[in-house]
C-alpha atoms as one frame of an Amber mdcrd trajectory, in Angstrom:
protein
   0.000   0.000   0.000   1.207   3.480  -0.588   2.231   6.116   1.352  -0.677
   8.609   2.540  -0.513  11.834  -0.005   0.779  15.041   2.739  -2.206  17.312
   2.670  -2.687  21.115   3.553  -4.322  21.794   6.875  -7.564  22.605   5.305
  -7.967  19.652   3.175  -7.249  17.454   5.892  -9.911  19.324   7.799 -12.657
  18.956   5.172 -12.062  14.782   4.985 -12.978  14.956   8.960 -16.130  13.844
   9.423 -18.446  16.402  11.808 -21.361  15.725  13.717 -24.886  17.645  13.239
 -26.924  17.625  16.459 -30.925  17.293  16.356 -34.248  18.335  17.996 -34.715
  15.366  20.233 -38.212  14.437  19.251 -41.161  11.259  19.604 -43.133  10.823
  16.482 -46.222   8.611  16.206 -46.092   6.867  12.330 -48.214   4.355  11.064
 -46.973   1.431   8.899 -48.116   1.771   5.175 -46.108  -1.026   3.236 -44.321
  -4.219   4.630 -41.757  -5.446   2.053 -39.807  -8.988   2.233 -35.991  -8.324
   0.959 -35.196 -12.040   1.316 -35.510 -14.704   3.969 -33.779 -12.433   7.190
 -34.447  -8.898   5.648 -37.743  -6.871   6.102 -38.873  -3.629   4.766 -41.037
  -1.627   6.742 -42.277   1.862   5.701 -43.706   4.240   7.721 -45.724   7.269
   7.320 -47.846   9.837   9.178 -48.512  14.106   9.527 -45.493  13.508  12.387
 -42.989  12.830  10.240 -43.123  16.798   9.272 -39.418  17.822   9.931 -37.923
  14.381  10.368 -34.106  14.858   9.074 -31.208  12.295   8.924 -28.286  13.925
   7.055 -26.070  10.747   8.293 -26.413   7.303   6.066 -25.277   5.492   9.419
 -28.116   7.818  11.364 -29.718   5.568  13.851 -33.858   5.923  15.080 -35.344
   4.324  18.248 -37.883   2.282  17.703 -40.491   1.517  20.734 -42.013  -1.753
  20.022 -45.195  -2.221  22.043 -46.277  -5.351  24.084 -48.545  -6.207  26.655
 -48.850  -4.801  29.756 -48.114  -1.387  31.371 -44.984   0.034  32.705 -44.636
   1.653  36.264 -45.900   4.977  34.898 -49.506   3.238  33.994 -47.941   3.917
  29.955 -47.701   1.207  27.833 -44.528  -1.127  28.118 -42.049  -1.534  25.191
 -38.894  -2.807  23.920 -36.438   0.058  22.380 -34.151  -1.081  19.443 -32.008
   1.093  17.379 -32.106   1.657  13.136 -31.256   3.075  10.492 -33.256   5.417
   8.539 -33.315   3.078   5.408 -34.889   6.101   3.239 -37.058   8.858   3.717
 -38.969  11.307   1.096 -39.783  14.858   3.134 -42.820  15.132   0.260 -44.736
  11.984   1.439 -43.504  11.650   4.636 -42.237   8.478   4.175 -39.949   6.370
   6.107 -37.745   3.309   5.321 -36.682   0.676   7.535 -34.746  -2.453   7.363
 -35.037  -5.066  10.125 -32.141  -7.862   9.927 -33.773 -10.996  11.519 -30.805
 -12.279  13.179 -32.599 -13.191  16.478 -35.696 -14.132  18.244 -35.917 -10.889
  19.928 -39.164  -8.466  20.445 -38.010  -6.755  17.325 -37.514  -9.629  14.980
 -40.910 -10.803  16.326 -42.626  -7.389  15.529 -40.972  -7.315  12.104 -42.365
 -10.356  11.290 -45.473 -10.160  12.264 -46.246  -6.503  11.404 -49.027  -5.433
   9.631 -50.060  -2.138   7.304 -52.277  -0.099   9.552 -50.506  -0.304  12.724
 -48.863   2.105  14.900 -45.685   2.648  16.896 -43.914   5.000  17.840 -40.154
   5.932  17.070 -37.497   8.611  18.169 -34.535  10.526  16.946 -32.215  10.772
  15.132 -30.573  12.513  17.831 -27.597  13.709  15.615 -25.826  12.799  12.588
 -22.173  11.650  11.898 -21.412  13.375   8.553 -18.540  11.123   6.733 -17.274
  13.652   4.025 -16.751  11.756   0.445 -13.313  13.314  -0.611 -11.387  10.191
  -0.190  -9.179   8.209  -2.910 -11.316   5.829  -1.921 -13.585   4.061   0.585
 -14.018   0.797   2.358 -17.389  -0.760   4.199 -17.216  -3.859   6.107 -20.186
  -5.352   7.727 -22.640  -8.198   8.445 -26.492  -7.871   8.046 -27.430  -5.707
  10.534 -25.263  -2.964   8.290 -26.612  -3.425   5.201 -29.479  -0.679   5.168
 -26.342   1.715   5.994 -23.715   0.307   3.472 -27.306   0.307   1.018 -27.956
   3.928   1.820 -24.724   4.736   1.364 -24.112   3.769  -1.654 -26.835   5.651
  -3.215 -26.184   8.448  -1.800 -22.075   8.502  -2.977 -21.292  10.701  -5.909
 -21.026   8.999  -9.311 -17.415   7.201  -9.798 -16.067   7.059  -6.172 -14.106
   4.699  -6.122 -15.809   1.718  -3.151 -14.906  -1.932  -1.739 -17.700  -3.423
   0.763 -16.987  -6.473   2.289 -20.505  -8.229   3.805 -21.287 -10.892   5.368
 -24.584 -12.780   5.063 -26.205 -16.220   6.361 -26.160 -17.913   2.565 -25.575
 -16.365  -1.041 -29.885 -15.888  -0.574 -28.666 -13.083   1.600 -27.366 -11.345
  -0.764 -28.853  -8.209  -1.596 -28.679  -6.295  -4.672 -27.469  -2.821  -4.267
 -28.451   0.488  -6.436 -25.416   3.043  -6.717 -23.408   5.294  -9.292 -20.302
   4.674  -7.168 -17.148   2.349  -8.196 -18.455  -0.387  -6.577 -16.517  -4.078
  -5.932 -18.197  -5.718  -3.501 -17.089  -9.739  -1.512 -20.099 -11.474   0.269
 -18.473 -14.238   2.788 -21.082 -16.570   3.743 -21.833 -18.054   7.009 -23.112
 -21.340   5.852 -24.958 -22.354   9.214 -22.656 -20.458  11.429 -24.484 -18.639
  14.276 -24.005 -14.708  13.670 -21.308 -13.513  14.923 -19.404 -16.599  16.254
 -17.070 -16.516  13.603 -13.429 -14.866  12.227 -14.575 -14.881   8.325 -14.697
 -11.029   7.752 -11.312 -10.758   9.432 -10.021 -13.814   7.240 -11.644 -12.287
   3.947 -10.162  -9.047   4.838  -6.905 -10.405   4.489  -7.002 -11.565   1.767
  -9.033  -8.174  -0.021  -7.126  -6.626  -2.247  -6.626  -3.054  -1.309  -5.977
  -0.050  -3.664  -3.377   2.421  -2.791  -4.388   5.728  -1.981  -6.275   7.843
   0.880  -9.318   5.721   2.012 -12.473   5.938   4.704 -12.961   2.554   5.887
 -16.534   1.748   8.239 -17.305  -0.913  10.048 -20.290  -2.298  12.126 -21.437
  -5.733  12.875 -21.231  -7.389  16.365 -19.273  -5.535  18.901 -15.998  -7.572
  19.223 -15.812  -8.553  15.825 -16.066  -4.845  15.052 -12.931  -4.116  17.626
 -11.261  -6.279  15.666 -11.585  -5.728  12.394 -10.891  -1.869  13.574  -7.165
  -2.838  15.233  -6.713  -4.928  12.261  -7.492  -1.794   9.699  -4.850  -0.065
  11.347  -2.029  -2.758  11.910  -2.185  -4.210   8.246  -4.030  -2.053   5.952
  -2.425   1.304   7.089  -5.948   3.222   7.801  -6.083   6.449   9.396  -7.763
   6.128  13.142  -9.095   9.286  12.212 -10.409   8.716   9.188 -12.222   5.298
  10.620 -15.477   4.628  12.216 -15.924   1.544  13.510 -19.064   0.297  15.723
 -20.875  -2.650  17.137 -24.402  -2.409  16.236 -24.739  -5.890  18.366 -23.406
  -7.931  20.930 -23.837 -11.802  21.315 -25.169 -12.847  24.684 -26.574  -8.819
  24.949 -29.403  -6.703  24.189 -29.835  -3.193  22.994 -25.941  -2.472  22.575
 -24.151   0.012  20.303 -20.658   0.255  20.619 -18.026   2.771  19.210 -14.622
   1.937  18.827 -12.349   5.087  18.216  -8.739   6.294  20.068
């Protein structure tokens, strides 16, 4: 790999990502189209008069959702289950919202997912911010499992025409596999679990060994489960050369854990 190109002070600033804070804010939406991907990926879209103002600027944005049950909580309210996501894609004209929901566990919200139904309401928060990754980059490199994919998906739609982009993904089976829409340079390796729980194995740090790398300035992002994220982070920087700072690397799960988002930086 090559040397990193010197830069002047203010192009170095402009490749630093910055962060865009919010109007904390609880919408009520209602579900208006449920959309199978494949076998483990659901599209849910949401819409609704609250959804007036709703802004993600970030592809790797995250909204709560508040997935009802039965019961109440202390405060006599309704009791819920509150899961992170990614703002798939939303249109400010129709007020429409895009989720994907990775069924990688029996949880509350893979059981919501698939049993949800046009019609029905629930409730979702945020974003609270946005983590703006600038594009002006030789290149850039996302590495993820399922639970990324509406993020690496949004992202490469929303990259300008010709950049220059590896993804390495990892699914359950090649049925995983999802076909993505983008202008950008794009070579993309699936690695395959092939009965594997998610998670429990090294194949994304194996495949990224052997990934052929181009030489040049390069973003590189990373989320999957937590410690397989820390990994593939320390191994970014010890093999591949990558920039801590120009590196975001996060654990959008944990094995054995609920809720979790971790974020791995110096």
């Amino acid at each position: 790999m090559s040397a990193p190109t010197a830069l002047a002070t203010d192009e170095a600033d402009a490749r630093l990502p910055r962060r865009v804070r919010h109007e904390a804010k609880r919408r009520r939406v209602t579900v208006t189209a449920v959309e199978k991907l494949t076998a483990n990926m659901v599209r849910v879209t949401f819409g609704g008069d609250e959804l007036e103002g709703f802004t993600s600027l970030g592809f790797d944005d995250h909204v709560k959702l508040f997935i009802p049950n039965a019961g109440a909580g202390p405060d006599g309210k309704p009791a819920g289950d509150r899961r992170d996501y990614t703002p798939r894609r939303f249109d400010p004209k129709t007020r429409s919202l895009a989720i994907d929901f990775a069924l990688h566990e029996a949880g509350p919200a893979t059981r919501w997912a698939q049993s949800v139904q046009v019609g029905q309401n629930v409730e979702i928060g945020g974003p609270r911010g946005s983590f703006i990754i600038p594009t002006a980059y030789d290149w850039h490199l996302m590495i993820g499992d399922e639970t990324a994919l509406p993020a690496i998906a949004r992202r490469l739609e929303e990259l300008p025409a010709g950049t220059r982009t590896i993804v390495l993904a990892e699914v359950a089976s090649p049925a995983e596999e999802l076909a993505f829409q983008t202008d950008a340079n794009l070579s993309i390796t699936w690695v395959h679990r092939n009965g594997a729980a998610p998670g429990s194995t090294d194949i994304l740090e194996r495949a990224l060994e052997q990934l052929p790398l181009p030489p040049g300035d390069f973003y590189a992002w990373v989320a999957c489960e937590s410690l397989v994220a820390k990994a593939l982070r320390a191994q970014l920087i010890a093999e591949a050369g990558a920039n801590p700072k120009w590196m975001r690397a996060a654990g959008y799960w944990r094995r054995g854990a609920v809720s979790i988002h971790d974020t791995f930086n110096d």
